[in-house]
N, C-alpha and C positions, 0 to 999 in steps of 0.2 A: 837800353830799355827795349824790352820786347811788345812788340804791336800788333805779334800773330796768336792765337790760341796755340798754344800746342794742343796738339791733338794727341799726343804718347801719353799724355798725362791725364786725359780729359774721363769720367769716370764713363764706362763703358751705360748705354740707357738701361732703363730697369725692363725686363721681359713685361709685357700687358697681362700674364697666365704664369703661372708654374707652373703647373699643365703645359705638358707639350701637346701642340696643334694635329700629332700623329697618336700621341694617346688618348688624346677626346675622340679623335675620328676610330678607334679600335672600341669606344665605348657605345659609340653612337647607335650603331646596330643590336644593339643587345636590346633581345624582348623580354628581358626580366627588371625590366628598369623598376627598382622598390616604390614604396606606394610616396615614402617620402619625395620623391621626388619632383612629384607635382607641386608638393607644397615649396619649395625650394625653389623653384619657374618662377616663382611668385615673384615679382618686383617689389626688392624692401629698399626703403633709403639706404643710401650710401655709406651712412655713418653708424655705427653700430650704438646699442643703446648703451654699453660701457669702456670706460679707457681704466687703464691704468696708470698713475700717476708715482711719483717716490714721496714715501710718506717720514714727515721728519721723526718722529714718535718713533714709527715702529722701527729705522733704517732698512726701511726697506720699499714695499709696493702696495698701493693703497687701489683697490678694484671700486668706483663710481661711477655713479647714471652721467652719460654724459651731459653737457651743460652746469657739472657741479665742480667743487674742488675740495682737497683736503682742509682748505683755507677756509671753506662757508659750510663744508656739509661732514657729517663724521661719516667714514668709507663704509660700504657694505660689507667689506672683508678687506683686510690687508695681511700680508706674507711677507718674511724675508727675503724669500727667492721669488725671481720675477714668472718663473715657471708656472711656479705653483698661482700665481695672481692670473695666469694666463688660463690656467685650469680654471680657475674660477670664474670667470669671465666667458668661458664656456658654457659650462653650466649651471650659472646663477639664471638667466630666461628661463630655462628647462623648470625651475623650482618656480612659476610663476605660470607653468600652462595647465590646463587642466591634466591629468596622465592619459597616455592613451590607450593602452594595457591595466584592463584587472584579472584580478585570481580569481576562479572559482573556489566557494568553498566545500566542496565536494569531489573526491576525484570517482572518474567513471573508470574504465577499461585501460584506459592508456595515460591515468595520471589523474593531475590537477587541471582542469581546461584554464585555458590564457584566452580571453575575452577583447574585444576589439570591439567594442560597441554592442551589439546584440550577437555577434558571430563570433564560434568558439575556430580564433588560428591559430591553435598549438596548445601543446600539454608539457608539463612539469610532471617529473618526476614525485618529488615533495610540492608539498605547500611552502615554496620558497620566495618569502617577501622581500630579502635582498636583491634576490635577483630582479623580480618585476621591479624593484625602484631601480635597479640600474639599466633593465630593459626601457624604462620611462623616461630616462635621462637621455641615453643613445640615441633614442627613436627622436627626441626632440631634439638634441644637438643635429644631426645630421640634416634635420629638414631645414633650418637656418642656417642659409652660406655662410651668417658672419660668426654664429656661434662656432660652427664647425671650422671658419678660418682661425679662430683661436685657440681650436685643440689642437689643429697642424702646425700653426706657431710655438705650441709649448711643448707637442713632442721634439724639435730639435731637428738640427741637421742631420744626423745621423740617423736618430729612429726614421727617419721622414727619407733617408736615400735606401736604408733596406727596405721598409713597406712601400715606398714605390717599385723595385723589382719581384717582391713579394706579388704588388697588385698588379702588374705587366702578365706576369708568371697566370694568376688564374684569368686575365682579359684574354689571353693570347688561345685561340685553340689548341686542342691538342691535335698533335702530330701521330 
């Protein structure tokens, strides 16, 4: 009978960041920090306002308010693939904020004006409503750490090791 831990076997700790401490500090200096970002600073609870659970029904992944379950509340959205429930859990807040982009409906000289409260930041080509709903989606996932932690969980180890060299690549000055 053994008395000691083995330590060969002991699971290595979990990092406190995926973020490495030398890629935050390559961030740090940038004066183009986006506006989202402020709102992001913002101290939100810990717990995100949805989990994913496995839903019996569907075989598969059942996206709810936390505090509920498949078992007392019917799910907001359920998927077979846990990806796709991770996606959504991303962007189900985003459909619950006000948007923060509207279209003009008039284009002047250089388009369609893209509106940001009273001030015109950027033009469109077309009067293109897809886009502003997915510019309105982005712009809100990104300003919530947690919703934004759930789109980098559902891209995957893979998309998630190229766009990190991807994002190194434009952090990094040019030479």
């Amino acid at each position: 009978m053994r008395t000691e831990l083995d330590v060969s076997t002991a699971p290595a700790p979990a990092p406190g960041n995926i973020f490495t401490p030398e890629y935050l500090a390559l961030l740090s200096p940038c004066d183009d920090e986006p506006v989202t970002a402020t709102e992001a600073g913002i101290p939100v609870p810990t717990s995100d306002p949805w989990h994913l659970e496995p839903h019996p029904m569907e075989e598969g992944w059942a996206v709810l308010r936390q505090g509920t379950s498949v078992f007392s509340t019917q799910p907001q959205a359920s998927f077979k693939q846990i990806d796709v429930a991770r996606l959504a859990a991303a962007v189900i807040p985003s459909t619950e904020r006000p948007p923060r982009f509207r279209l003009g409906q008039v284009p002047d000289a250089l388009g369609y004006p893209v509106f940001e409260g009273a001030e015109v930041v950027g033009h469109f080509q077309f009067f293109d409503e897809p886009l502003l709903a997915a510019l309105n989606v982005v712009a809100a996932v990104v300003s919530v750490p947690g919703d934004l932690a759930w789109l980098l969980h559902a891209a995957g180890g893979q998309a998630l090791e190229h766009a990190g060299k991807i994002a190194l690549e434009r952090t990094l000055p040019p030479f």
